[in-house]
PQR file of N, CA, C, O and H, with PARSE charges and radii, in Angstrom:
ATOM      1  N   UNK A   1       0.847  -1.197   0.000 -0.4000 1.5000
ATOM      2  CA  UNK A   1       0.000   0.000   0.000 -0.0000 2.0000
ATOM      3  C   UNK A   1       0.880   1.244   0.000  0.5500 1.7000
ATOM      4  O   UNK A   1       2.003   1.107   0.485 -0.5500 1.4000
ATOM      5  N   UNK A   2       0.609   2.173  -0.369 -0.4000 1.5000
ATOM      6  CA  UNK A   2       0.965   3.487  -0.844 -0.0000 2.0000
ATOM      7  C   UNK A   2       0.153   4.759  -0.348  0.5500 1.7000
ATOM      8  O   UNK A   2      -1.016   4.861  -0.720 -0.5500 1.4000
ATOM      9  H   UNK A   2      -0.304   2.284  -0.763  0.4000 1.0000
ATOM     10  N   UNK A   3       0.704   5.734   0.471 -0.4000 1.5000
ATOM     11  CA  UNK A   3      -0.038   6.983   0.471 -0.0000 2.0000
ATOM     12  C   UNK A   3       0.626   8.064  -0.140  0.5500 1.7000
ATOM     13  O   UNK A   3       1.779   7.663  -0.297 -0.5500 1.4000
ATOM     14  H   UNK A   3       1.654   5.652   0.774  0.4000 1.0000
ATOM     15  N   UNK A   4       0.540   9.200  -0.568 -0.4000 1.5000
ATOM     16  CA  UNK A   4       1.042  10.175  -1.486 -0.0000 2.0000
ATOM     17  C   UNK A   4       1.582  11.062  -0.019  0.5500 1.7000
ATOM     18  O   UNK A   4       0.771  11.572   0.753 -0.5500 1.4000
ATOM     19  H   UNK A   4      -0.397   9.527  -0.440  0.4000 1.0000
ATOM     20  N   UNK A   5       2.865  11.118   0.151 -0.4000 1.5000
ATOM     21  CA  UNK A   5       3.139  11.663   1.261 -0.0000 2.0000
ATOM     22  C   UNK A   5       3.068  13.047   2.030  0.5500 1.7000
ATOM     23  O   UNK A   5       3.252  13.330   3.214 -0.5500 1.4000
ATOM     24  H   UNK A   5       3.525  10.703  -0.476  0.4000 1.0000
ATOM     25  N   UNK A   6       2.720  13.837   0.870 -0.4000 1.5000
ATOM     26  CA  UNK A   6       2.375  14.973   0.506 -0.0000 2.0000
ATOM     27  C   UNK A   6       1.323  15.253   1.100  0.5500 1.7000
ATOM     28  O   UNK A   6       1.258  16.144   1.947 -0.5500 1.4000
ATOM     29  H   UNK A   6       2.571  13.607  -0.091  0.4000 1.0000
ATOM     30  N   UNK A   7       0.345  14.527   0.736 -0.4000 1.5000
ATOM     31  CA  UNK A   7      -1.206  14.399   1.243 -0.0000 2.0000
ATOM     32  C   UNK A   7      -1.314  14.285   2.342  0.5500 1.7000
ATOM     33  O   UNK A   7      -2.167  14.934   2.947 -0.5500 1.4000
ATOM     34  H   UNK A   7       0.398  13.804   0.047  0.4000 1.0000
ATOM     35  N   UNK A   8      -0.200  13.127   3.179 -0.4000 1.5000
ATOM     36  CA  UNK A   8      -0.498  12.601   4.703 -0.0000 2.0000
ATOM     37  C   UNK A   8       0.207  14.105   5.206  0.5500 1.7000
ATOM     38  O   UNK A   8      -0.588  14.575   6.020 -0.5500 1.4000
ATOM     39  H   UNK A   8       0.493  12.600   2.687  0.4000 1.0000
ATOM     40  N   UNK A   9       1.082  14.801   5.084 -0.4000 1.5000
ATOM     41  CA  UNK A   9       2.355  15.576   5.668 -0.0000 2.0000
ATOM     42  C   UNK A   9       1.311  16.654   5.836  0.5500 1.7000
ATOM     43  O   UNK A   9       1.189  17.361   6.837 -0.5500 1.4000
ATOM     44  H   UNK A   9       1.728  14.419   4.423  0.4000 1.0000
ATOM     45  N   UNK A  10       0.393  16.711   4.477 -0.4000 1.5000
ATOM     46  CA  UNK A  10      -0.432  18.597   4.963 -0.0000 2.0000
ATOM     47  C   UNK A  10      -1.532  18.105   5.254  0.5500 1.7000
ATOM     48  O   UNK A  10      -2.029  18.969   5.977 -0.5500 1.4000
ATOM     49  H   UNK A  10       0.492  16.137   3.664  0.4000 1.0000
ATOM     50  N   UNK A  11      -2.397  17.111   5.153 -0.4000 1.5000
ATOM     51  CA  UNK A  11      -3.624  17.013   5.815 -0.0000 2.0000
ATOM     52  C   UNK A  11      -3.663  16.474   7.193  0.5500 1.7000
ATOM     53  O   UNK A  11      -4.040  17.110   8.177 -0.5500 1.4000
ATOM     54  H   UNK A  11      -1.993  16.410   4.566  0.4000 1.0000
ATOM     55  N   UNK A  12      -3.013  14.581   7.181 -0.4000 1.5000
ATOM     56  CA  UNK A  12      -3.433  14.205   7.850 -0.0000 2.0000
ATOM     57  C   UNK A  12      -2.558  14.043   9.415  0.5500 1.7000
ATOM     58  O   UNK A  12      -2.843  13.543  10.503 -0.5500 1.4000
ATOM     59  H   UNK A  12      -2.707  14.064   6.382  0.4000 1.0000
ATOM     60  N   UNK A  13      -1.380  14.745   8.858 -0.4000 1.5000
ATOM     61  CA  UNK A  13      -0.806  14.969  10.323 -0.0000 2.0000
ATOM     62  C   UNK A  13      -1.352  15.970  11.099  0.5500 1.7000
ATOM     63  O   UNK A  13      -1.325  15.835  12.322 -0.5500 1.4000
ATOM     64  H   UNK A  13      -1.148  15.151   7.974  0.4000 1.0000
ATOM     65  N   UNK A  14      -1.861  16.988  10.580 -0.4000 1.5000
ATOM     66  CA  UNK A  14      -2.918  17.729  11.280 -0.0000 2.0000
ATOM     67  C   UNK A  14      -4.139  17.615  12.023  0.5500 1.7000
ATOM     68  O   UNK A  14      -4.421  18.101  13.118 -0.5500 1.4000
ATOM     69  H   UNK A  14      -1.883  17.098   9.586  0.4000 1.0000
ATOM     70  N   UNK A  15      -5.032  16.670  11.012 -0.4000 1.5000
ATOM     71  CA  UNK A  15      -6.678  16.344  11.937 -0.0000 2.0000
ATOM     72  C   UNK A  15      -6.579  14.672  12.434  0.5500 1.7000
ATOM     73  O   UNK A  15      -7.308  14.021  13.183 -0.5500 1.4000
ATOM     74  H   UNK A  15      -4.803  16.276  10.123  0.4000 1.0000
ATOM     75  N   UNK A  16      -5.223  14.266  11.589 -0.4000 1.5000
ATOM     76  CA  UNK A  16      -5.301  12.249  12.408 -0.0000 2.0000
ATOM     77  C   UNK A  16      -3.870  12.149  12.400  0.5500 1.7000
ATOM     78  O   UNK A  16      -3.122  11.523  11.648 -0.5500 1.4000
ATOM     79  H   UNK A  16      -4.631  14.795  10.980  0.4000 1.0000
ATOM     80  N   UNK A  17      -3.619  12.947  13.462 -0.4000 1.5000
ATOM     81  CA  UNK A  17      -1.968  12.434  13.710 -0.0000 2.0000
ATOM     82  C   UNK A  17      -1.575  11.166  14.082  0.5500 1.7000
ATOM     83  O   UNK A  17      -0.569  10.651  13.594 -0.5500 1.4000
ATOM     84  H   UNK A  17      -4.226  13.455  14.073  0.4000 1.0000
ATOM     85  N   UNK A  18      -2.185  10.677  14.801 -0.4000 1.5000
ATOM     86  CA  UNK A  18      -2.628   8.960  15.509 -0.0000 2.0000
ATOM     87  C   UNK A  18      -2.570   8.051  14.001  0.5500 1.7000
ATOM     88  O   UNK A  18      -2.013   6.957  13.918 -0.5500 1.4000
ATOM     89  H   UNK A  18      -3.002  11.095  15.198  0.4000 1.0000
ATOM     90  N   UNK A  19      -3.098   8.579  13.122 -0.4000 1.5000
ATOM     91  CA  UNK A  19      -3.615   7.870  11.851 -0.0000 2.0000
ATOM     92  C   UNK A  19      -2.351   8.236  10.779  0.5500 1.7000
ATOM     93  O   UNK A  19      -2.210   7.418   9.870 -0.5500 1.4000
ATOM     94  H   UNK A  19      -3.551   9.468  13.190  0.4000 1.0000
ATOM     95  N   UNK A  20      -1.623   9.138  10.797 -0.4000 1.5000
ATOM     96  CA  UNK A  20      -0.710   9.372   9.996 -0.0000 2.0000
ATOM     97  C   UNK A  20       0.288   8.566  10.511  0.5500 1.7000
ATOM     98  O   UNK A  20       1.066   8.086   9.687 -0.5500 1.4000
ATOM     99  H   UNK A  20      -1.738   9.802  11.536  0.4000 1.0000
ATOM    100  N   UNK A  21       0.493   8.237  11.982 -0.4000 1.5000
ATOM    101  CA  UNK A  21       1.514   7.452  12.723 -0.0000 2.0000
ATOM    102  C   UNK A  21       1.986   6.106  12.184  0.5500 1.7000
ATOM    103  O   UNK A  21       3.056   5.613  11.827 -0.5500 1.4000
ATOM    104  H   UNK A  21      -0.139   8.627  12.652  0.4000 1.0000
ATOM    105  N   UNK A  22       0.222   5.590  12.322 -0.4000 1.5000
ATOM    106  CA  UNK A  22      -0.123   4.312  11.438 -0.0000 2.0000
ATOM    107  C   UNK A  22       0.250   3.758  10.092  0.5500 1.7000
ATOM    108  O   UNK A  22       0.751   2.673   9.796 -0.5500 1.4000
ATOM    109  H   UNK A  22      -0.647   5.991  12.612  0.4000 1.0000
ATOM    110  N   UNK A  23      -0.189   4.970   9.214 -0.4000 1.5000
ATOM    111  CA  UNK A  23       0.086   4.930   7.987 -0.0000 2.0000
ATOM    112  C   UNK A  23       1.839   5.088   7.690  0.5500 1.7000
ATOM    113  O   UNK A  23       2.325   4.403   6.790 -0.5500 1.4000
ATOM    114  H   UNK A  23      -0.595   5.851   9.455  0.4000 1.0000
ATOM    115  N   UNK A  24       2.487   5.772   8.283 -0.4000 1.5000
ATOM    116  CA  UNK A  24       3.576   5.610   8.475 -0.0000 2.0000
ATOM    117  C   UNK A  24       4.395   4.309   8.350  0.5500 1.7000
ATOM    118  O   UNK A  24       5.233   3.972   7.515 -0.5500 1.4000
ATOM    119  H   UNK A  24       2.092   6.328   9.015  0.4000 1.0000
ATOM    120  N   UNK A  25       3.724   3.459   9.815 -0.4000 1.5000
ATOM    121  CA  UNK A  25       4.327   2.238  10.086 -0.0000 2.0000
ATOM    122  C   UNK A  25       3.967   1.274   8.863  0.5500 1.7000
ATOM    123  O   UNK A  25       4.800   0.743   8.129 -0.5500 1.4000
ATOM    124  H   UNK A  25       3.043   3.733  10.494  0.4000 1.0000
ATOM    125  N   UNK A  26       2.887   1.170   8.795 -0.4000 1.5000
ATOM    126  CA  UNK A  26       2.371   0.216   7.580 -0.0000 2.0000
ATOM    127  C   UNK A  26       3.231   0.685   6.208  0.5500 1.7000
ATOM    128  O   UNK A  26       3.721  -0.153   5.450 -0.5500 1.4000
ATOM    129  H   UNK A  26       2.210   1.601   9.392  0.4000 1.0000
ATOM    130  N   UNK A  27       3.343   2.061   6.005 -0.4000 1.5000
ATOM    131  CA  UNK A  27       4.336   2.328   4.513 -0.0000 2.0000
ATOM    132  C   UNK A  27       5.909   1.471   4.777  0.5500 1.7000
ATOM    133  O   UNK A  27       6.655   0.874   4.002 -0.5500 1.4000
ATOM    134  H   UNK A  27       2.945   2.741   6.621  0.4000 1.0000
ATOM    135  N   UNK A  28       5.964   1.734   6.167 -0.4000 1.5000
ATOM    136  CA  UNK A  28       7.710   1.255   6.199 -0.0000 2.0000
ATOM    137  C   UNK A  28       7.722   0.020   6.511  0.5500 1.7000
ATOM    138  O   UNK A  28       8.821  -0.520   6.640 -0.5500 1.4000
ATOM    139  H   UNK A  28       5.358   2.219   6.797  0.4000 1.0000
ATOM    140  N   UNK A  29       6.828  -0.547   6.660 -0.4000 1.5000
ATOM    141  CA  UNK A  29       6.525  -2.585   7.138 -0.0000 2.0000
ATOM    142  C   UNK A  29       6.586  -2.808   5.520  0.5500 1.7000
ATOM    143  O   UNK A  29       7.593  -3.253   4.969 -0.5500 1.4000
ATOM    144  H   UNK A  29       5.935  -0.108   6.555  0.4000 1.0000
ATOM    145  N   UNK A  30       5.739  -2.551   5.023 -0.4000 1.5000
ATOM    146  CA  UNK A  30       5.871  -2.946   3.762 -0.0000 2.0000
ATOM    147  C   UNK A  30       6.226  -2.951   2.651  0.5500 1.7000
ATOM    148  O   UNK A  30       5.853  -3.842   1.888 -0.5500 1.4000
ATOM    149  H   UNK A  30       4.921  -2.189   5.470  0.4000 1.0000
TER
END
């Protein structure tokens, strides 16, 4: 899986930091 990092860095570290954390771990697990 893939998120556009761009996207996570200005949106979602802002309103789902908890959720950007995640997405994080899962980009670098896999």
């Amino acid at each position: 899986m893939f998120f556009p990092g761009v996207l996570i860095n200005k949106g979602f570290t802002f309103k789902y930091p908890d959720l950007n954390s995640t997405l994080k771990n899962i980009i670098e697990s896999s």
